[in-house]
C-alpha positions in Angstrom: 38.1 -4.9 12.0 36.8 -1.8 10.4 33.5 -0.2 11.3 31.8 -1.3 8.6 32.7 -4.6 9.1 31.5 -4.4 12.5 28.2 -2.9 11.2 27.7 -5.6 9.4 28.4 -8.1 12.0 25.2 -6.7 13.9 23.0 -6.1 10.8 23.7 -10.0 9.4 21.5 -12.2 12.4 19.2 -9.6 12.3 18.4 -9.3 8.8 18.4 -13.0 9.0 16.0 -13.6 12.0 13.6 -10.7 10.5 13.7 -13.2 7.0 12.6 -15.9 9.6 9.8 -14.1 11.3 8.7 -13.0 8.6 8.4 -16.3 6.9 6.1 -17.4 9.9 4.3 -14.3 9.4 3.3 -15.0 5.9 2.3 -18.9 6.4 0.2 -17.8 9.5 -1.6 -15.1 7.8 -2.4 -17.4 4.9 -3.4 -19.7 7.3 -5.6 -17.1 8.7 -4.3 -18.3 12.4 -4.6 -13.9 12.8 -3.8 -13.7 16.6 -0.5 -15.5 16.2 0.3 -13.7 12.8 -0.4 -10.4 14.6 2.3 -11.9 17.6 4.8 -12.6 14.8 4.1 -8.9 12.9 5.2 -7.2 16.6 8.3 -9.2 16.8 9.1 -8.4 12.9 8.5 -4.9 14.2 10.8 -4.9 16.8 13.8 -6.7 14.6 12.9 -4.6 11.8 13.7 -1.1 14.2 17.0 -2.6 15.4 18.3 -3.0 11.6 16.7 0.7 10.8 18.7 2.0 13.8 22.0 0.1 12.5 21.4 1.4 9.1 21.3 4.5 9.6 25.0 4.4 10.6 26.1 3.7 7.4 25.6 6.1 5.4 25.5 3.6 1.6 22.8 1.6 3.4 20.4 4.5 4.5 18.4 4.2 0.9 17.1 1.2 2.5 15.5 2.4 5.5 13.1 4.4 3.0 12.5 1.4 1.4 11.7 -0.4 4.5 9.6 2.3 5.9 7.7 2.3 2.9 7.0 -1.4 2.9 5.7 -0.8 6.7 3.4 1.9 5.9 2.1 -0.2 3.3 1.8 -3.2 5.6 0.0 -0.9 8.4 -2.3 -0.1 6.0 -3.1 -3.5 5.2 -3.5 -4.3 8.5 -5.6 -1.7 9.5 -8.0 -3.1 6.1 -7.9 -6.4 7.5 -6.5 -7.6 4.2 -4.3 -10.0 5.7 -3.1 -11.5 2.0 -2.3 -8.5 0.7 -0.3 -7.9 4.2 1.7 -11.5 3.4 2.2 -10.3 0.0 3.9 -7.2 1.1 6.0 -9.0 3.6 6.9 -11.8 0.4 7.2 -9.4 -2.3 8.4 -6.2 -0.9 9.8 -6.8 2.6 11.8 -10.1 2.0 13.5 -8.2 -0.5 14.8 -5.9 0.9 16.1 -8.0 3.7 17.5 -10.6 1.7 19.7 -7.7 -0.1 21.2 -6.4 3.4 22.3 -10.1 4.5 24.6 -10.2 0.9 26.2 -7.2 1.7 
């Protein structure tokens, strides 16, 4: 098994359980249930630094993690407005995306 393959491996459940947080994340902040959203946006955090970190191994992936860190700023910013739609909408739109694009590689 090469490295890549390996890689990968590790990036696959991750992307995958950051695709299911942040689905979570999106109904709850729609919901307005904003404590629990906020719960689910720390986890996505968390996930979302472990695929960053295996990213930047590979050198043909690493385009992502500016894309990523992008759609986190934007999502900070959100936060910090309180404009929790606009925060789901990033996640949907922009974050999704992104994630969905690493688990087909």
């Amino acid at each position: 098994m090469t490295d890549n393959q390996k890689l990968y491996e590790e990036l696959k459940p991750l992307s995958e359980e950051a695709i299911e947080v942040s689905d979570k994340l999106i109904q709850r902040l729609r919901n307005f249930d904003i404590s629990v959203a906020m719960n689910d946006f720390i986890k996505l955090s968390i996930v979302v630094e472990k695929i960053v970190n295996l990213i930047y191994l590979d050198e043909t992936l690493r385009p992502y993690i500016y894309d990523i860190n992008s759609v986190l700023k934007n999502m900070l910013e959100a936060i910090e407005n309180k404009d929790y739609y606009l925060v789901s909408d990033i996640v949907e739109y922009e974050l999704l995306p992104n994630l969905h694009k690493l688990t087909q590689n």
